[in-house]
PDB file of N, CA, C and O in Angstrom, chain B, residues numbered from 101:
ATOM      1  N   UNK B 101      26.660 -61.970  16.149  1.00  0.00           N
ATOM      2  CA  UNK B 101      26.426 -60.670  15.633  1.00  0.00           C
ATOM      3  C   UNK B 101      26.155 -60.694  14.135  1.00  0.00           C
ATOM      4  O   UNK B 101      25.491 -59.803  13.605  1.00  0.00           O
ATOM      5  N   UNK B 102      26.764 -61.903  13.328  1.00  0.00           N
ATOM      6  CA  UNK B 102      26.393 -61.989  11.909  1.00  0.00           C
ATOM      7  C   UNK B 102      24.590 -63.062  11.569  1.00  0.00           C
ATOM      8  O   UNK B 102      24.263 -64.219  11.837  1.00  0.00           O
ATOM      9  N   UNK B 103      24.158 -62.367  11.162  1.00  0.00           N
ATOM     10  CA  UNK B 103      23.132 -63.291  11.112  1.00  0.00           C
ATOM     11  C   UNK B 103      23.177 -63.731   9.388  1.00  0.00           C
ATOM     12  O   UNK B 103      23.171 -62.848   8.530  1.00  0.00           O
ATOM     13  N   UNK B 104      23.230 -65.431   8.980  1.00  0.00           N
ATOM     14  CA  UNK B 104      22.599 -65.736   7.370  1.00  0.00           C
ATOM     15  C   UNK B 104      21.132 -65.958   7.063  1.00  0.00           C
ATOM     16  O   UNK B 104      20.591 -66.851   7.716  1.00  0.00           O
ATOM     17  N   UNK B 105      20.615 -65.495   6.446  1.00  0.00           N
ATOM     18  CA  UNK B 105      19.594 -66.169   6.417  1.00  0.00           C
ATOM     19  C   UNK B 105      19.392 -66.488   4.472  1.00  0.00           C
ATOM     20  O   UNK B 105      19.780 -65.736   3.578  1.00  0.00           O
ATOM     21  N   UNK B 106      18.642 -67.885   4.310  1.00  0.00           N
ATOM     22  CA  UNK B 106      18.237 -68.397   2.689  1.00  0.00           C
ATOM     23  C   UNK B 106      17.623 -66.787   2.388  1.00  0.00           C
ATOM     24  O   UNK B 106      17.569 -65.869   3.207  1.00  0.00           O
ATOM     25  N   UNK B 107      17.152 -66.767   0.832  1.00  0.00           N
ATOM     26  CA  UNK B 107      16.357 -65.974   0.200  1.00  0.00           C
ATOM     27  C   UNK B 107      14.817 -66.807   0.824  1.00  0.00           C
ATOM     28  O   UNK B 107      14.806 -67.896   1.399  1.00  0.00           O
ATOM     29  N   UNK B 108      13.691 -66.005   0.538  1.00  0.00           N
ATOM     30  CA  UNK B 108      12.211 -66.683   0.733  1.00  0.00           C
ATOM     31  C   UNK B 108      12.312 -67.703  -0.032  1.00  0.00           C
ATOM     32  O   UNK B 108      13.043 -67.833  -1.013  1.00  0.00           O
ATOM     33  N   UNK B 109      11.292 -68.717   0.585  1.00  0.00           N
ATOM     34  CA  UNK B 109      10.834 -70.025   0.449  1.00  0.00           C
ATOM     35  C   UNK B 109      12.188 -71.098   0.113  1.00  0.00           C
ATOM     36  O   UNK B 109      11.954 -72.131  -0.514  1.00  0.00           O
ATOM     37  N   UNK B 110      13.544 -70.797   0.551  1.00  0.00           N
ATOM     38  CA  UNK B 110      14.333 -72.192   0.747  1.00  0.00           C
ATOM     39  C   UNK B 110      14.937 -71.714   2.121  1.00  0.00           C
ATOM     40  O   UNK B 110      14.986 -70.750   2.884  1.00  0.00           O
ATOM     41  N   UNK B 111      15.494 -73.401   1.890  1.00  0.00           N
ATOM     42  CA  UNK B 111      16.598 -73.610   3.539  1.00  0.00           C
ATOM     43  C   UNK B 111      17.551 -73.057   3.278  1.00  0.00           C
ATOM     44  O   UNK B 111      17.594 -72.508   2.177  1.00  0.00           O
ATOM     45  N   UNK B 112      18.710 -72.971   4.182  1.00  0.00           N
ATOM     46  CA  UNK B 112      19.673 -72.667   4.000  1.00  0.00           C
ATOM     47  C   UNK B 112      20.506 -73.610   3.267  1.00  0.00           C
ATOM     48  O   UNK B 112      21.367 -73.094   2.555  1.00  0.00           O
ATOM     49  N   UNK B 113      20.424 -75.057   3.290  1.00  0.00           N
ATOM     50  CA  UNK B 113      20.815 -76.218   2.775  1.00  0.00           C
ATOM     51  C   UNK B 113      20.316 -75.937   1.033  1.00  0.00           C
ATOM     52  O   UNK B 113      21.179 -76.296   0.232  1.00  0.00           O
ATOM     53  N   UNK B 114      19.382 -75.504   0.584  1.00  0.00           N
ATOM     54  CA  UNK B 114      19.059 -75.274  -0.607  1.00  0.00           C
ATOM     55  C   UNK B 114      19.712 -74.501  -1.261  1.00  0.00           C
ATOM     56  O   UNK B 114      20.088 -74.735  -2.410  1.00  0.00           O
ATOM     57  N   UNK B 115      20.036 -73.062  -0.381  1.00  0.00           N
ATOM     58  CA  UNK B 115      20.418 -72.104  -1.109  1.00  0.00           C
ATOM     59  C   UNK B 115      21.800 -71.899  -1.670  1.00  0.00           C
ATOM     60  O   UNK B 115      22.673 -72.533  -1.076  1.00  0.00           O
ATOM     61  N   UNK B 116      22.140 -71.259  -2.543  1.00  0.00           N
ATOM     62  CA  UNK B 116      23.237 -70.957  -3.246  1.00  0.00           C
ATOM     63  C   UNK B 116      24.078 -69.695  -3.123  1.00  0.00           C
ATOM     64  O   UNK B 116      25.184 -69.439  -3.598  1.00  0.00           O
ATOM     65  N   UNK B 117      23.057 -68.796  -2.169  1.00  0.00           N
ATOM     66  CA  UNK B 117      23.763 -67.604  -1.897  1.00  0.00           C
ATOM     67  C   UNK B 117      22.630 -67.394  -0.545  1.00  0.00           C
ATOM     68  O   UNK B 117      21.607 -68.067  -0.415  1.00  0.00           O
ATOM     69  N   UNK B 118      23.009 -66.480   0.249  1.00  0.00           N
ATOM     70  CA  UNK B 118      23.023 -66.336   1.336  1.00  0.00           C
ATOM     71  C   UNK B 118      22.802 -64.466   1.559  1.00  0.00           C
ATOM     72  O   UNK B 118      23.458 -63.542   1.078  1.00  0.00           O
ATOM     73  N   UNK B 119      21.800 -64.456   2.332  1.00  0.00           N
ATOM     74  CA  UNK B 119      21.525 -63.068   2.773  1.00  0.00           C
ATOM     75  C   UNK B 119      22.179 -62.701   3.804  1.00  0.00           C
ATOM     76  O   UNK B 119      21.820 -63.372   4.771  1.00  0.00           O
ATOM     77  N   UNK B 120      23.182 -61.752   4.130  1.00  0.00           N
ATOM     78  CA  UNK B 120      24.008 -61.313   5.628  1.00  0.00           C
ATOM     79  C   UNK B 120      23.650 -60.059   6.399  1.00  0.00           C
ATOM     80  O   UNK B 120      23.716 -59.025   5.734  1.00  0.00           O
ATOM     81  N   UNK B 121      23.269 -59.935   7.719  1.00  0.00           N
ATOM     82  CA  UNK B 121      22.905 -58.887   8.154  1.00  0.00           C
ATOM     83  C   UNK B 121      23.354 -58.658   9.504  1.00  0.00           C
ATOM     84  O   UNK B 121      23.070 -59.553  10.299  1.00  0.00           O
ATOM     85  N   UNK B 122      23.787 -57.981   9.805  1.00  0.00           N
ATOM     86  CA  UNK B 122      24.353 -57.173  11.512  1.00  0.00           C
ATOM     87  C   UNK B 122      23.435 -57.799  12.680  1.00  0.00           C
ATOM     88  O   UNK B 122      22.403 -58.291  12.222  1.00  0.00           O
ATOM     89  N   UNK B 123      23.528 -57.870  13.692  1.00  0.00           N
ATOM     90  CA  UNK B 123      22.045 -57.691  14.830  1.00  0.00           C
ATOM     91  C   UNK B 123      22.718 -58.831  15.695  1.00  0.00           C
ATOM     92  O   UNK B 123      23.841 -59.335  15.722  1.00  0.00           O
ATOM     93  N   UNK B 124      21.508 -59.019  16.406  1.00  0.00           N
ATOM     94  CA  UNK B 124      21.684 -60.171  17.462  1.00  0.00           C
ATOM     95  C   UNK B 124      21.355 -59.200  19.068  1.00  0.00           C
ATOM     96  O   UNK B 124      21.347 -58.019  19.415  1.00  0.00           O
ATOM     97  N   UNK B 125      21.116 -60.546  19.686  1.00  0.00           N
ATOM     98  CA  UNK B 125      20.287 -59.134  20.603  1.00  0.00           C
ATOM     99  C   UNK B 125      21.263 -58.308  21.784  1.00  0.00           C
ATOM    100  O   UNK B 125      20.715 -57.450  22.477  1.00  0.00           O
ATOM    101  N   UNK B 126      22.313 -58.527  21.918  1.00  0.00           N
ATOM    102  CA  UNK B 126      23.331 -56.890  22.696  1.00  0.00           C
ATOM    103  C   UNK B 126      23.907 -56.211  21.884  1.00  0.00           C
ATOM    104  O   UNK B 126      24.606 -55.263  22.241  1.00  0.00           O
ATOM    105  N   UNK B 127      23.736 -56.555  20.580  1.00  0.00           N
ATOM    106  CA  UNK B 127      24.420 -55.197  19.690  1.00  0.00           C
ATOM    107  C   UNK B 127      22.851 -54.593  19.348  1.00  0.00           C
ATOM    108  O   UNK B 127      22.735 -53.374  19.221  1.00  0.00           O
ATOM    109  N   UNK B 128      21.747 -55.403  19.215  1.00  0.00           N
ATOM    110  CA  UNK B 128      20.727 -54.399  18.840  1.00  0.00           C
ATOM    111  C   UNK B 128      20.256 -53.595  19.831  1.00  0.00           C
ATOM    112  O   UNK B 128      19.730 -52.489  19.708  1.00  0.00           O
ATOM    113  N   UNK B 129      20.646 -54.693  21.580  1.00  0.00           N
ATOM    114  CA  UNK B 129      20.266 -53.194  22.766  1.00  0.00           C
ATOM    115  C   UNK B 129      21.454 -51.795  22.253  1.00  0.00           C
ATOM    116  O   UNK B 129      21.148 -50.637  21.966  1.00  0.00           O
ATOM    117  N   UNK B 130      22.908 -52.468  22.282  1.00  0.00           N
ATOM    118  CA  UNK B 130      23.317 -51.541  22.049  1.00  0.00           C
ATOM    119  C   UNK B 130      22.967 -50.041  21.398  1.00  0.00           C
ATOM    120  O   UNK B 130      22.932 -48.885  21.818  1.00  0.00           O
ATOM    121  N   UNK B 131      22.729 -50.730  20.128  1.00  0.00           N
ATOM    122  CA  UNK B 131      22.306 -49.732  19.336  1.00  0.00           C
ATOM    123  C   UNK B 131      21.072 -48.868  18.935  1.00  0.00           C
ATOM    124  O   UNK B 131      20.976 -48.038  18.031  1.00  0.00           O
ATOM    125  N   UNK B 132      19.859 -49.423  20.145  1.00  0.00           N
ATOM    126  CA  UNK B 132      18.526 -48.620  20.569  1.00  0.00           C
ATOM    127  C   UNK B 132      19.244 -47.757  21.712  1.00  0.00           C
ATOM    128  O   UNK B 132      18.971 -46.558  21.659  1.00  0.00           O
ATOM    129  N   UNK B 133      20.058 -48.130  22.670  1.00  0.00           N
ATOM    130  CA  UNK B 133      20.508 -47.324  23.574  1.00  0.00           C
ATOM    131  C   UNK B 133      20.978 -45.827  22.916  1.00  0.00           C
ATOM    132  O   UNK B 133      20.447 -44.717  22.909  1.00  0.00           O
ATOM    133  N   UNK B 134      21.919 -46.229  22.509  1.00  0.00           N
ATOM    134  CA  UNK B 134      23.108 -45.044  21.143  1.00  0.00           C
ATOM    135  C   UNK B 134      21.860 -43.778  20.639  1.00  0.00           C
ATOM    136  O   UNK B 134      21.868 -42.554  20.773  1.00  0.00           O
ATOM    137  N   UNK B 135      20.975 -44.605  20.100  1.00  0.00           N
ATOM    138  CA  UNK B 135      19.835 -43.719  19.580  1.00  0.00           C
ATOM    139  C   UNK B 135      18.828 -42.579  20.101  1.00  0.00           C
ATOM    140  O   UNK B 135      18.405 -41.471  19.770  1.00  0.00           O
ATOM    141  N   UNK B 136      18.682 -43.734  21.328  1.00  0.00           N
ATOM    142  CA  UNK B 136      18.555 -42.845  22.459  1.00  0.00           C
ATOM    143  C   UNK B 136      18.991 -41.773  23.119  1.00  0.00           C
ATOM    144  O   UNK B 136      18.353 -40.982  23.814  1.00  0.00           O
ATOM    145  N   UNK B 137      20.286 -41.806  22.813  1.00  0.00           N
ATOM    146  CA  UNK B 137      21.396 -40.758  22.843  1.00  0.00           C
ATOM    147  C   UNK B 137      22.409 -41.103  24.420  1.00  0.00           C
ATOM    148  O   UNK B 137      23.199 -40.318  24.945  1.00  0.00           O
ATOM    149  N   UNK B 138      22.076 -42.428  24.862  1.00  0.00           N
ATOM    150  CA  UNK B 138      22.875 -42.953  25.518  1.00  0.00           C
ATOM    151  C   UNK B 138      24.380 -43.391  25.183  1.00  0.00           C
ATOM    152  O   UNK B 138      24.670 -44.103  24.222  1.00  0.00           O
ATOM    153  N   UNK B 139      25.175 -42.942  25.980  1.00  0.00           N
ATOM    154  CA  UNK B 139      26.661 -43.705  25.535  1.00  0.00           C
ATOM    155  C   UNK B 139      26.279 -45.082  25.744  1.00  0.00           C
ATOM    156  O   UNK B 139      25.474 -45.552  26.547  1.00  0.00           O
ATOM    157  N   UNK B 140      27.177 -45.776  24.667  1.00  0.00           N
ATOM    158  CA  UNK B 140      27.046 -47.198  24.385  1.00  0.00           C
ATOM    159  C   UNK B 140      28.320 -47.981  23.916  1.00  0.00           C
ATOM    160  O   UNK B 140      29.124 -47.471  23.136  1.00  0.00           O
ATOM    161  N   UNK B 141      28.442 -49.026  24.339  1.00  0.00           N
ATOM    162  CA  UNK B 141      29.317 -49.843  23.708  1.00  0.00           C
ATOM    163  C   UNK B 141      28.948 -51.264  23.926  1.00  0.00           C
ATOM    164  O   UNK B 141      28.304 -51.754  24.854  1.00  0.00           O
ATOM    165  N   UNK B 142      29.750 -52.108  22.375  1.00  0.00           N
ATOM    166  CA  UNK B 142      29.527 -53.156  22.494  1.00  0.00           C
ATOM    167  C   UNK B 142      30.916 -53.947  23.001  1.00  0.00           C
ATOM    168  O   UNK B 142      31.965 -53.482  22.555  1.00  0.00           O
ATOM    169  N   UNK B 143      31.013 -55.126  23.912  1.00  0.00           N
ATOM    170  CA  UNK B 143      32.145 -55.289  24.237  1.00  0.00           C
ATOM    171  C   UNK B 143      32.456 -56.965  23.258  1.00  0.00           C
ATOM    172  O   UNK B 143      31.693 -57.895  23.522  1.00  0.00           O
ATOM    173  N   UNK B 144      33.534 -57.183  22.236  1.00  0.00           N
ATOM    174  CA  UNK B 144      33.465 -58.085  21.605  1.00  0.00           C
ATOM    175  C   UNK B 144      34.966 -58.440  21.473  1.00  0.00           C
ATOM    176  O   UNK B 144      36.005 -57.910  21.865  1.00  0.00           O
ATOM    177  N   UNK B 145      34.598 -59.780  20.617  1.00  0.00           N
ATOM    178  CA  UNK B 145      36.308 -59.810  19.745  1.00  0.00           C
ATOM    179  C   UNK B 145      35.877 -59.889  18.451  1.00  0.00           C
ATOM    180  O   UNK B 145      34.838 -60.380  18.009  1.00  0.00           O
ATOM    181  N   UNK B 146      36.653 -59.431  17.974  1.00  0.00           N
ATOM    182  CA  UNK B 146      36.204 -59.320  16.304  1.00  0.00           C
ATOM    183  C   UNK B 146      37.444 -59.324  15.838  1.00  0.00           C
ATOM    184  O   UNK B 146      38.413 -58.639  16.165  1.00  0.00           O
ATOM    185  N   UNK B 147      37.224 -60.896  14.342  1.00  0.00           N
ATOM    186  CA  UNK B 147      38.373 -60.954  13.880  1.00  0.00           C
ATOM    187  C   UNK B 147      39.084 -60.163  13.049  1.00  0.00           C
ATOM    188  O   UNK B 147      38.332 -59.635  12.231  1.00  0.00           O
ATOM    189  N   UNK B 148      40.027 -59.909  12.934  1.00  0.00           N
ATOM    190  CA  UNK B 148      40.729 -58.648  11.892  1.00  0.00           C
ATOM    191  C   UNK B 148      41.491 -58.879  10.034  1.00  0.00           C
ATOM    192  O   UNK B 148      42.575 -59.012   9.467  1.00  0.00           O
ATOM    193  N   UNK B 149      40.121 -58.803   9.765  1.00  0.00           N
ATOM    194  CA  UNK B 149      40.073 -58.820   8.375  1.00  0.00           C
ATOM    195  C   UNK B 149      38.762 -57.954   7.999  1.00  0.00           C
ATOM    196  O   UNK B 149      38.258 -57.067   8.689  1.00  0.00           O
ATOM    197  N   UNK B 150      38.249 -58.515   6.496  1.00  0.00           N
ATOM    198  CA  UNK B 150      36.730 -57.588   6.466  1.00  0.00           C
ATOM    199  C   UNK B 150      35.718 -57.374   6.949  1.00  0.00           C
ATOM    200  O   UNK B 150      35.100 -56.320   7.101  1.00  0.00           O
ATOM    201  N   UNK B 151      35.394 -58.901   7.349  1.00  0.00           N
ATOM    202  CA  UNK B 151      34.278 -59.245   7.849  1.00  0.00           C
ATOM    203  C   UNK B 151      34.169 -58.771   9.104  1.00  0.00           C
ATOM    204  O   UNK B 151      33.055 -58.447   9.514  1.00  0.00           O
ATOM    205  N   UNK B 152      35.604 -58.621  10.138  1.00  0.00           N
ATOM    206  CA  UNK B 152      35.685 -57.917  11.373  1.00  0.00           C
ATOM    207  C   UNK B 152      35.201 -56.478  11.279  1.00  0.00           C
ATOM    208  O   UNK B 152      34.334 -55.949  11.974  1.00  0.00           O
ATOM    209  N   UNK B 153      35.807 -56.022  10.446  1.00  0.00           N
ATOM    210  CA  UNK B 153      35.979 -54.715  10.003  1.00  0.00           C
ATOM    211  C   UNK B 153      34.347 -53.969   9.511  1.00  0.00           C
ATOM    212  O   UNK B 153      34.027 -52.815   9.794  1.00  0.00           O
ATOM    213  N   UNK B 154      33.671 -54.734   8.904  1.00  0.00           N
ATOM    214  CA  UNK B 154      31.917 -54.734   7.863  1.00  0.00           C
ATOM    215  C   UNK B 154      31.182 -54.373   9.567  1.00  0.00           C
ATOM    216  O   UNK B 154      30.691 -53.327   9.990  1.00  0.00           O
ATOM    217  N   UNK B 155      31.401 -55.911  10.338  1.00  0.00           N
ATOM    218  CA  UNK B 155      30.861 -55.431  11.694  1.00  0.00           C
ATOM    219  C   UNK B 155      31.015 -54.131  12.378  1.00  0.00           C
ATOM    220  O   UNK B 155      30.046 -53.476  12.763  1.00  0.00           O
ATOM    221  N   UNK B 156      32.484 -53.692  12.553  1.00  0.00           N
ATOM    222  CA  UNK B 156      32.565 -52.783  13.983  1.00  0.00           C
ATOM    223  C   UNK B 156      31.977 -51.591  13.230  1.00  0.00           C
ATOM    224  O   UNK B 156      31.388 -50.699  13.841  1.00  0.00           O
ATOM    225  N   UNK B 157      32.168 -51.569  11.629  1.00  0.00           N
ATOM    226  CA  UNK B 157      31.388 -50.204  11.040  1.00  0.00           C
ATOM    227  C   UNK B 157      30.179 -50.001  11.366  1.00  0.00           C
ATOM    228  O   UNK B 157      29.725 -49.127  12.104  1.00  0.00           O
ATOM    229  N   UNK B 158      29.445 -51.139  10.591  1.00  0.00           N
ATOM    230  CA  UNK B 158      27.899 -51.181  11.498  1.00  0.00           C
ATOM    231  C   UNK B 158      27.958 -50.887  12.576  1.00  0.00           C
ATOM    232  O   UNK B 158      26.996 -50.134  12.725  1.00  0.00           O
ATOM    233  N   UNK B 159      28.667 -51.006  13.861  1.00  0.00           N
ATOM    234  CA  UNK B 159      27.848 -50.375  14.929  1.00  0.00           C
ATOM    235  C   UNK B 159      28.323 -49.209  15.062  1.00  0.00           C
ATOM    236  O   UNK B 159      27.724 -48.422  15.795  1.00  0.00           O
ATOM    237  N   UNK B 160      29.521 -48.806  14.384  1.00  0.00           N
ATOM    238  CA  UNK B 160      29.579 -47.242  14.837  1.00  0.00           C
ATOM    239  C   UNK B 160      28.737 -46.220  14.020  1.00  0.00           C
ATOM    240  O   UNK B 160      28.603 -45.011  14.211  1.00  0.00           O
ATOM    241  N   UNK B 161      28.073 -47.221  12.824  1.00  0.00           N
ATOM    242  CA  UNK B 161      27.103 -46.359  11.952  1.00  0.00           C
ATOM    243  C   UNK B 161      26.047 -45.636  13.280  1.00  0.00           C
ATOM    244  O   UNK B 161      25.703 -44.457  13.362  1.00  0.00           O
ATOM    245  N   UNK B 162      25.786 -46.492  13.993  1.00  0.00           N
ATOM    246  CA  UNK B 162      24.815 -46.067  15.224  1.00  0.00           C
ATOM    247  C   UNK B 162      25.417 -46.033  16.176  1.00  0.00           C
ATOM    248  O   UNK B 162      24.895 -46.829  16.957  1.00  0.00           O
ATOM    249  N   UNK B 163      26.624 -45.357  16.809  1.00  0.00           N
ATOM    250  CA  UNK B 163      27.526 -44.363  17.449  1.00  0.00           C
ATOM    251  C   UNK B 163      27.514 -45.455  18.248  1.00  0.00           C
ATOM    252  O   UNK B 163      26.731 -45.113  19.135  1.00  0.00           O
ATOM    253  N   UNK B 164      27.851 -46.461  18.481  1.00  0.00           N
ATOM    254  CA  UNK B 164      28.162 -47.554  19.395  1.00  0.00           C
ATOM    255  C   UNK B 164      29.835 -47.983  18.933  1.00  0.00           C
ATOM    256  O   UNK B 164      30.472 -48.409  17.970  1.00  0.00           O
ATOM    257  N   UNK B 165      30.067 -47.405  20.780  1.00  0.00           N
ATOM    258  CA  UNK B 165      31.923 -47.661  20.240  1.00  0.00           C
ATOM    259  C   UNK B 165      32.146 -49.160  21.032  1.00  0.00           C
ATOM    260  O   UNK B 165      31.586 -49.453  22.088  1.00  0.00           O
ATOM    261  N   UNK B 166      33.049 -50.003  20.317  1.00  0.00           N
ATOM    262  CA  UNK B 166      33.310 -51.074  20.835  1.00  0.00           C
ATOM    263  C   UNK B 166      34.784 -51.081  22.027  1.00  0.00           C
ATOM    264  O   UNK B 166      35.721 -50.311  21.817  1.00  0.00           O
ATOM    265  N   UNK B 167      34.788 -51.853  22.995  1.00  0.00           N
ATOM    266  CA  UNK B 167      35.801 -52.601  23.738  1.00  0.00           C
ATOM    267  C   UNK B 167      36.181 -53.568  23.846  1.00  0.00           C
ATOM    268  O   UNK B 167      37.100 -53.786  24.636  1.00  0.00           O
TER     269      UNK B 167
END
């Protein structure tokens, strides 16, 4: 569900900082469903600190409740 990716034109091995973004593909059905105005949920474990926490926001930004 976390994706890194380098800045343009390096590897990840190059880089020094790191771009972070939500997605992956059953939280992004999830969250075309939600939009749709379908009930939705994503079913996960997510660890409980920030980074758990950064995630489950993102998907409830797009009304996707987790189990």
């Amino acid at each position: 569900m976390l994706r890194f990716s380098a800045p343009v034109q390096q590897r990840i091995a190059q880089a020094d900082h790191l771009n972070v973004t939500f997605g992956g593909g059953e939280a992004n059905k999830a969250t075309s469903l939600a939009q749709f105005g379908l009930s939705s949920c994503f079913v996960t474990k997510l660890p409980e600190n920030p980074l758990g926490q950064s995630s489950l926001s993102h998907l409830r930004r797009y009304c996707v409740n987790k189990k």
